[in-house]
Every structure is written in structure tokens, then in C-alpha cells.
N, C-alpha and C positions, 0 to 999 in steps of 0.2 A: 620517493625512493623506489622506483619502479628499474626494471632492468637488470638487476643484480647491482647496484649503486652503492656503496656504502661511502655516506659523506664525512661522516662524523670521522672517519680515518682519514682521508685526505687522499684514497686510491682506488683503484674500482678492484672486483673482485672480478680474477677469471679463473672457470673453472678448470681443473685437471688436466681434461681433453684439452682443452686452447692455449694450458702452459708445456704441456706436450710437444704439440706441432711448433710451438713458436721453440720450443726448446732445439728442436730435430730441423728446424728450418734456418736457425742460427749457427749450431753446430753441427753442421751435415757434412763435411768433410773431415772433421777433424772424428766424428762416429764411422766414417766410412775408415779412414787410416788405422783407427784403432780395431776395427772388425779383420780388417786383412790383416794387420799383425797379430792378432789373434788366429787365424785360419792360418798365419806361417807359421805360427807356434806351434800351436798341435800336427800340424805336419810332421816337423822338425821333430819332437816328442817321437810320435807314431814310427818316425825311419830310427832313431835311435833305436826305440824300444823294442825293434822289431831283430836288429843288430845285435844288441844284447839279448835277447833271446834266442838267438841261435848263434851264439861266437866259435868262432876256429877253436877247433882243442886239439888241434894236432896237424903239423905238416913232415910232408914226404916228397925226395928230390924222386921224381921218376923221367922217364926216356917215351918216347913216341917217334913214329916213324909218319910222314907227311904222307895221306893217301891222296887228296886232292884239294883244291885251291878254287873259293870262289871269290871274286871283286865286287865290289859296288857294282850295279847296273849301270849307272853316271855317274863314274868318279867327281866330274867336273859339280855335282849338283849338291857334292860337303861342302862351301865354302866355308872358309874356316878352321875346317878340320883335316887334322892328316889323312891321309888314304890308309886306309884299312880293310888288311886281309882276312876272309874267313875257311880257315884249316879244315879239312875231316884228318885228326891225328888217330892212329891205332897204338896203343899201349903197347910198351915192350912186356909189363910186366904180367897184368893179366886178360890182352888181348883184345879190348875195350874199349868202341870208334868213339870219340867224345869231339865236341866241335869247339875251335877257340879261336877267338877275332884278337887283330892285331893290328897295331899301328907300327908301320916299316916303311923306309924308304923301297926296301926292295924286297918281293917274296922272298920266301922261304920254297926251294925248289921243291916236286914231289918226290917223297925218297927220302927228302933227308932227315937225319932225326932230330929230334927239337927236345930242348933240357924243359922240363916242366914242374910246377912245384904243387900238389896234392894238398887242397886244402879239404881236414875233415871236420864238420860240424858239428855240434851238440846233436843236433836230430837228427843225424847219420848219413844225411849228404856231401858229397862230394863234390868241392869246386877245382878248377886247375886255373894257373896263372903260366903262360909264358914267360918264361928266364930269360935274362940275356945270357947269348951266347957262353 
């Protein structure tokens, strides 16, 4: 009974370590599949939680006037994606260049004013979304 042998049972023994490896060598895709929906978990978790720790508690219809308009460097290089404008809008209300990207067929000319909705956070930031017209 040399080797680690046991006969009297009818199977050999392996230790730990070598039912380990045979374990992770058998089931190594279906450990890897389950590690990445585990790491899409906790992603998904972390963006929620992060969501609900800071939610909108209050919006406001305000007005901006278009001060300037930048494009994509390469339009051509979103495939996929609409073309989308980036504003410098100026507040009607309290004066305040804030920048907001959009998807349009066609700018927004400089000048004109643009309907905007004021979103305000639990932690006292302020985001804005472009209206439609």
C-alpha cells in the first residue's frame, strides 16, 4: 500500500490539491461564465446604488440661449450612432454657460433658445436635459 493506495476500498485517494485542479480543469468555463456574471452583478448593483444615492428631487422648465456649437471631429467615425451636437447654452435665468450634447438631425443655430429641463439632485447638483422643441 505504498503511494497513497487504498485497496480495501476499491479507489485510490487524491489529495485536495489534485481534486482541485481536476475540478477547475473540468469545469473551467462554466467557473469562468459564472465569475463574469458575478463581476456583471456587482457592476449593475454599484450603477444602481450609485443612482439611488443621488436621485432627482426636483425639476425646472428653464430657457438658454445657444452661444456656440461644436461637432464631432469625424462625424463619419460614430458608425452607428446619430450625429451629435455639443452646445455652450447661456441660462436665461441665472446667466450660467452649462454644455449639453445632443442628438439632431440638424443643429440648433447660434442664438436660438433652447427649452431645457433642470434637473436637481439629492447632493445639490444640477443636471439639464434638452426638450423637445
Amino acid at each position: 500500500m505504498s503511494g497513497g493506495e487504498d485497496r480495501s476500498m476499491g479507489h485510490t485517494r487524491i489529495s485536495l490539491l489534485h481534486r482541485l485542479l481536476l475540478f477547475t480543469e473540468v469545469y473551467r468555463d462554466t467557473i469562468i461564465r459564472a465569475a463574469c456574471l458575478g463581476v456583471f452583478a456587482l457592476v449593475a448593483v454599484g450603477y444602481v446604488a450609485r443612482m439611488e444615492a443621488n436621485p432627482v428631487v426636483a425639476t425646472e422648465r428653464v430657457t438658454g440661449v445657444v452661444e456656440s456649437i461644436r461637432v464631432p471631429i469625424n462625424p463619419n467615425g460614430s458608425a452607428g450612432r446619430a450625429l451629435y451636437y455639443s452646445y455652450d447654452v447661456r441660462l436665461d435665468d441665472d446667466k450660467a454657460l452649462i454644455f449639453i450634447d445632443d442628438d439632431v438631425g440638424t443643429p440648433h443655430p447660434v442664438g436660438s433658445v433652447l427649452p431645457l429641463e433642470r434637473q436637481h439632485h439629492k447632493s445639490g447638483a444640477d443636471t439639464y436635459r434638452l426638450l423637445d422643441g
